[in-house]
N, C-alpha and C positions, 0 to 999 in steps of 0.2 A: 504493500500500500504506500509507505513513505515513496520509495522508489517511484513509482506511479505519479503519484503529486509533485516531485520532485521535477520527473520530465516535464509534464502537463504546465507546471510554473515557468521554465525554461523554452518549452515552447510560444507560451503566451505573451512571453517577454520580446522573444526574438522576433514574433510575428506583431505583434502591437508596436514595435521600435520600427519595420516596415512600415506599417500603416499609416506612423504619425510623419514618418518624411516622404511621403507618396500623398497626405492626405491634402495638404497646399498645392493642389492640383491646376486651381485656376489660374494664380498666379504664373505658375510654371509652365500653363498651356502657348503664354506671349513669349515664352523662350523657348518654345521646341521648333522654331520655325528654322533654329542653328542647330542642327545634328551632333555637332562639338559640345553644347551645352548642355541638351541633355543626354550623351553617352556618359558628360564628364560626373551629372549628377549620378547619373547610375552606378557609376566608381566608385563615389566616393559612399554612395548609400552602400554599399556591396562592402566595402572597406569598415567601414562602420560597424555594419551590422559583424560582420568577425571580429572586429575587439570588442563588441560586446559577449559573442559566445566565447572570445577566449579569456576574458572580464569572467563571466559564470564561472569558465573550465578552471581556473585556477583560486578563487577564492570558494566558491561555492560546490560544485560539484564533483565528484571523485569519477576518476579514469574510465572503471567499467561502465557506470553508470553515463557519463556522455559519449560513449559508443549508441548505448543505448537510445540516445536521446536524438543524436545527430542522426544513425538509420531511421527512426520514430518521422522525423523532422521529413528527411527526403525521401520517405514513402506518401508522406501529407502530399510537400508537394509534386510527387510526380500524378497523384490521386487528382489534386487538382486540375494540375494540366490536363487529363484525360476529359475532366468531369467538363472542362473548360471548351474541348472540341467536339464533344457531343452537345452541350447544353448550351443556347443564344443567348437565354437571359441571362444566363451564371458568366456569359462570357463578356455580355454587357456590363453587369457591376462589377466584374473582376477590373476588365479593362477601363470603365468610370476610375477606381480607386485606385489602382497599381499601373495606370500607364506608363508613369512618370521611374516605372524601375525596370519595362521592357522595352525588347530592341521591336524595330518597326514589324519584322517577322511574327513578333511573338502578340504584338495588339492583331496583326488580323487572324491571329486564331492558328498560326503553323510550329 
């Protein structure tokens, strides 16, 4: 069970620290007309979000356990992506709220 809550917290963290630098969307929509801009934000969000996991990995969570957590993590999102190229509207609020962390490939659904 701790195990369990442990992941589930680490996930929540990692995926909500997504959310909230993809959620400033509008603003960011007047900068995506420069390709350069927004790959660079994608860098640095991609950057980020790993020193936050490796922030977790080293104070908070032990070895075995973010093995566990990191497979846990990229089974979600390969789960999504799938869920993403079957389903419009799931592909629509994905792509509304995480444009801002995909390459152009990946908003239209490939």
């Amino acid at each position: 069970m701790h195990l369990t809550l442990l992941a589930l917290i680490c996930i929540i963290v990692v995926f909500g620290f997504q959310f909230m630098w993809s959620s400033n969307h509008e603003n960011k929509l007047k900068l995506k007309t420069k390709k350069g801009v927004q790959e660079s934000s994608r860098r640095a969000q991609h950057t980020l979000t790993g020193l936050v996991i490796a922030f977790l990995r080293i104070f908070f969570v032990p070895e075995r356990e973010a093995v566990l957590i990191i497979a846990i993590s990229a089974a979600l999102i390969f789960s999504l992506h799938l869920i993403r190229l079957h389903n419009t509207s799931f592909q629509k609020f994905f792509t509304n709220h995480f444009s801002d962390l995909l390459r152009t490939s990946e908003i239209n659904g490939k």
